[in-house]
C-alpha positions in Angstrom: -39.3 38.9 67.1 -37.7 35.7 65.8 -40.6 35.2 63.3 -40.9 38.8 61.9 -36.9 38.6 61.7 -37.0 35.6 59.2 -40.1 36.9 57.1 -37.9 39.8 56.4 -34.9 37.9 55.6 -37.2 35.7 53.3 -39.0 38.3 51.8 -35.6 40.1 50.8 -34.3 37.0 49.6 -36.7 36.7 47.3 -36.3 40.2 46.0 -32.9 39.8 45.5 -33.1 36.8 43.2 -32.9 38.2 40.1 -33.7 35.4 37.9 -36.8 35.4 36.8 -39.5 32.7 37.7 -40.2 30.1 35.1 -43.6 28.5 37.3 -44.9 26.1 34.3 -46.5 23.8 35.8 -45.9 25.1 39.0 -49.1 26.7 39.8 -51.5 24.2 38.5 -49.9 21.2 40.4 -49.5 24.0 43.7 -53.2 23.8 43.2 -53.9 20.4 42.9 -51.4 19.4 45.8 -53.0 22.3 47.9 -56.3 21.0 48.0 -55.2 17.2 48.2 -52.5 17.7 51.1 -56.0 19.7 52.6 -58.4 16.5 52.6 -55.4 14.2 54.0 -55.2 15.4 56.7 -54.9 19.5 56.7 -51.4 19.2 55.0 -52.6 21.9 52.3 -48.8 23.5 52.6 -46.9 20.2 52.2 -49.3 19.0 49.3 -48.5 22.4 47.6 -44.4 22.3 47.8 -45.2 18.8 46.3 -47.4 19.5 44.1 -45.5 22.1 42.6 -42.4 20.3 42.5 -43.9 17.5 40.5 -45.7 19.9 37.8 -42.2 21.2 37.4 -40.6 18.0 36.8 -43.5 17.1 34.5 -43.6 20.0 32.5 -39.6 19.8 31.8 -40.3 15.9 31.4 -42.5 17.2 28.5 -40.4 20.0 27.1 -37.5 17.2 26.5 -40.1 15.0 24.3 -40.9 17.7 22.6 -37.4 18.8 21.5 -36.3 15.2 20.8 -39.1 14.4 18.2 -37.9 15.2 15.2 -40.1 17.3 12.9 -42.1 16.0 10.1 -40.8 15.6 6.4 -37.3 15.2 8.8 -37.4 11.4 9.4 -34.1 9.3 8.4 -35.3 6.8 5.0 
């Protein structure tokens, strides 16, 4: 009763966000950290939460480089 109790809660939780989900790089390192966290030791869940949360950081990690470079033609002489 506990269990089905929480799943609810999370599921309308998660409706009621109304943000919408940015998941670059999300889903590739979910993958990645899925299958890795699976061979370790049957930790597939864990390696996917950390998986995802470094594709996230490495995909922002790249969106800053890219806005910091300045265009070319732009350069200071």
């Amino acid at each position: 009763m506990k269990t089905s109790a929480a799943l609810f809660a999370v599921a309308v939780l998660a409706l009621a966000s109304a943000a919408p989900a940015d998941a670059k790089g999300c889903l590739r390192g979910a993958a990645v950290g899925g299958v890795a966290g699976h061979y370790a030791g049957h930790h597939g869940v864990l390696g996917a939460i950390a998986g995802c949360a470094y594709g996230r950081h490495r995909a922002n990690e790249q969106q800053r480089q890219q806005q910091t470079r300045v265009p070319a033609g732009q350069e200071k002489l």
